[in-house]
N, C-alpha and C positions, 0 to 999 in steps of 0.2 A: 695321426690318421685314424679316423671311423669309419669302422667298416662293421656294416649289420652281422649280427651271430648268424642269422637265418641263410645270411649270403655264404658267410664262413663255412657253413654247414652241407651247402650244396657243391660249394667247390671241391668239400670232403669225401662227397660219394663219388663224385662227376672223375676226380682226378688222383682218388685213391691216394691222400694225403694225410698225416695227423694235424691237429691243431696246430701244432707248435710248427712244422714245416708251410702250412696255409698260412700263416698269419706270418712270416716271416719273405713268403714271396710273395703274398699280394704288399706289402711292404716294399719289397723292391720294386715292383711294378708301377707304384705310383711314383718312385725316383727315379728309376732308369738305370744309374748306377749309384751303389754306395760301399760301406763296411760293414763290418758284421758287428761293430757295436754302433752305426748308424741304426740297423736295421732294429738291433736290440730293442732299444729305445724307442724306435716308430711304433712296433709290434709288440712290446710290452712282456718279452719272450726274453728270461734269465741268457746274462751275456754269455755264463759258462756252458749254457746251449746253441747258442747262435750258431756256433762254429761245426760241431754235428750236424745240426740241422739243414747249413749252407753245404756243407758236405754230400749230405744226402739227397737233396735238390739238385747238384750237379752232377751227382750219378742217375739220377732220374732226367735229367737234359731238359730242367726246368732255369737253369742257372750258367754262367759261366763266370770263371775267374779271371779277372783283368790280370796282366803281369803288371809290376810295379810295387813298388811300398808307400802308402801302405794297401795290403793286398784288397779289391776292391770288386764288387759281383755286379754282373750288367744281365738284366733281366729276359730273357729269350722271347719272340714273340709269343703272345696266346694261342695263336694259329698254328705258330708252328713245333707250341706246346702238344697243343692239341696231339696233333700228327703223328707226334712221339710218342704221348701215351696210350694211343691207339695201336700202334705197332708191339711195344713194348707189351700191352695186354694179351694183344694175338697170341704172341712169342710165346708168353708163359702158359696161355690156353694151351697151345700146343704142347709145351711140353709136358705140362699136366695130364692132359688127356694119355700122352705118351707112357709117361711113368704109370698112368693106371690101366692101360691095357696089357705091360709087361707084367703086370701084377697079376693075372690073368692064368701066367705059367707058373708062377711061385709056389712056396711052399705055407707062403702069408695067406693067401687065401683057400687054400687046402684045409688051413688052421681055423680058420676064420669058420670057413664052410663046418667042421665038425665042430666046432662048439657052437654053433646055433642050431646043430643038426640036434646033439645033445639036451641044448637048453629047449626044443619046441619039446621035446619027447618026453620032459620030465614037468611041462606046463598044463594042467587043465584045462581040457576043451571051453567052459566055459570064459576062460580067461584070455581067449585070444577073440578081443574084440578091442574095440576104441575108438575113439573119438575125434574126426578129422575136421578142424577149421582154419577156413581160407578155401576158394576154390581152386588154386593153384598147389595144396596140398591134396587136396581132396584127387584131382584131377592126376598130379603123382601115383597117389596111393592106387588108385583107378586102373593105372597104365600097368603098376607094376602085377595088376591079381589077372588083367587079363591077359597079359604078357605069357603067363603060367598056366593059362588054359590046356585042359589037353582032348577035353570034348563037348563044350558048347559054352558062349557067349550070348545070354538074354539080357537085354536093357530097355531099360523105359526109358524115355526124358522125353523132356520139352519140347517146341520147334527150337529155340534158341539154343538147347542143349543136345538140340543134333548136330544142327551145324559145328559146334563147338570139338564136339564127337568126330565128328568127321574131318573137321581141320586136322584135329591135333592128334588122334588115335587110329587113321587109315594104315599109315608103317603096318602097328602093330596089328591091323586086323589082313592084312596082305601076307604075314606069315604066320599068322591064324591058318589061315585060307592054306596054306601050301600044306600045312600040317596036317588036315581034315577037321579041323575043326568048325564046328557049326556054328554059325554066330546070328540074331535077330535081334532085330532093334524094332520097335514101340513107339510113333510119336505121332504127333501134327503136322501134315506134310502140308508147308505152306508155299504160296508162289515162289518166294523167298530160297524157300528150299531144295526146290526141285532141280537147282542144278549138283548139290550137297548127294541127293538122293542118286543120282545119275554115275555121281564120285567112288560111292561107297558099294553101288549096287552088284558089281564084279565079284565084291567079297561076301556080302553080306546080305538078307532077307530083311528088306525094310516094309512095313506096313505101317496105314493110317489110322489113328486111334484119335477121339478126341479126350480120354479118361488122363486124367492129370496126375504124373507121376513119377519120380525119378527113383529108379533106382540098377544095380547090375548083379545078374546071379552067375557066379563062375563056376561050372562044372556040378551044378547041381548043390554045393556045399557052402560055395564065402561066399558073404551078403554085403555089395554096399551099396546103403540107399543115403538121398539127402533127406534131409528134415523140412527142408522149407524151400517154399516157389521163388527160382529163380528170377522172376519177374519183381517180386517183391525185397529182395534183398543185396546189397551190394555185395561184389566176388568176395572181400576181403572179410567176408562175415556171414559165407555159406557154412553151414556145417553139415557135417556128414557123418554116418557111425559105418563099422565094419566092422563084422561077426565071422566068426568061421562057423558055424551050424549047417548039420546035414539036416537036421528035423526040419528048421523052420524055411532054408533055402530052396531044400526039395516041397513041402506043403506053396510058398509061394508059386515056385515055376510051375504047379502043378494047374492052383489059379489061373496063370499066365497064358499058360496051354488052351485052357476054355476060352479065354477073349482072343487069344490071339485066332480062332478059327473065325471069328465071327470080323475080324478086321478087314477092311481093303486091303487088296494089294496097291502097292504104288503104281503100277501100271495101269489101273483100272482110274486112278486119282484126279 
């Protein structure tokens, strides 16, 4: 039996499998039924593993054991593979999520909390900055400084990086808003946009700019800006820096302050 790596490879993410259990049920799948030293040898997978491996496949309800001798594996549908591993993923979402919200009352995070409390106190202000790439990192990194606000949220970005803003970051700016914190946001309100702006408008001070720029200043202090225009570069290869600086965060919003007097409001748009 051939079967592409590249295929091998997708069944691995897809169904949360290793090599040796993938290559041993797409093996069965083209028999229907066999043994585990049939499969061996289709799959190319040492005999003294076959039998782990079959093992572990029919704890996952990707497999089932024939009775008879000698003992023989019949391949479950894909479909209704499927079903399984989708359930099976929820389950442990769930319990995952579970086990780290009870972590929550512990004494593990109490712990945790005072040595980072420790380790930021004995760091140089100049040393807490860094270097974010991906925008799906970037965007994390983003969530978690403004999350922390405790009196104002200023951001620049794009038309595409409002929208983006506003899909994924409203939560967080709706308990912004309950807390008093002030929040403005900076961009190109385009047709596109204007139901985005409509979204966020309850929590937040949107005006029209067409000055090209991304970046977010938290509480007057942490700076994170991207480097390069979204338009021009793929998510996977945005990058972005974050600084903790009162000098240069406050000198920036102070900038920000003069254009933003001179901006549209979006009502006016």
């Amino acid at each position: 039996m051939i079967v592409k790596e590249e295929f091998l490879s997708k069944l691995r993410r897809y169904f949360v499998l290793n090599l040796y259990e993938v290559k041993i049920w797409t093996a069965l799948l083209s028999r229907g039924v066999a043994t585990a030293g049939e499969l061996s040898d289709i799959a190319n997978v040492p005999r003294s593993r076959s039998y782990d491996v079959l093992e572990s496949l029919e704890r996952k309800g990707f497999v089932i054991m024939k009775l008879g001798k000698p003992i023989k594996y019949i391949a479950v549908a894909p479909t209704e593979v499927l079903e399984r591993v989708k359930k099976n993923l929820h389950e442990d979402a769930q319990e995952r999520v579970k086990r780290l919200e009870q972590l929550k009352t512990t004494e593990v995070l109490q712990e945790l909390t005072t040595l980072h409390t420790q380790g930021v106190e004995l760091v140089e202000p100049t040393e807490l900055s860094g270097s974010l790439r991906g925008r799906h990192n970037l965007y994390s990194h983003l969530e978690l400084a403004i999350r922390n606000a405790q009196n104002s949220v200023t951001i620049m970005t794009t038309a595409q990086g409002f929208m983006r803003k506003v899909e994924g970051l409203k939560p967080v700016f709706e308990k912004l808003k309950k807390k008093g914190v002030k929040i403005r946001i900076a961009a190109p309100i385009t047709k596109e946009s204007k139901s985005a702006v409509q979204e966020v408008s309850k929590v937040a001070e949107v005006r029209h700019t067409d000055e090209g720029a991304r970046f977010c200043i938290v509480d007057g202090k942490e700076l994170v800006f991207m480097v390069l225009d979204d338009k021009d570069v793929h998510p996977t290869y945005d990058v972005g820096i974050w600084v903790n600086t009162p000098f240069f965060a406050n000198a920036l919003e102070s900038m920000f302050n003069t254009t933003w007097k001179t901006m549209k409001s979006t009502s006016a748009k």
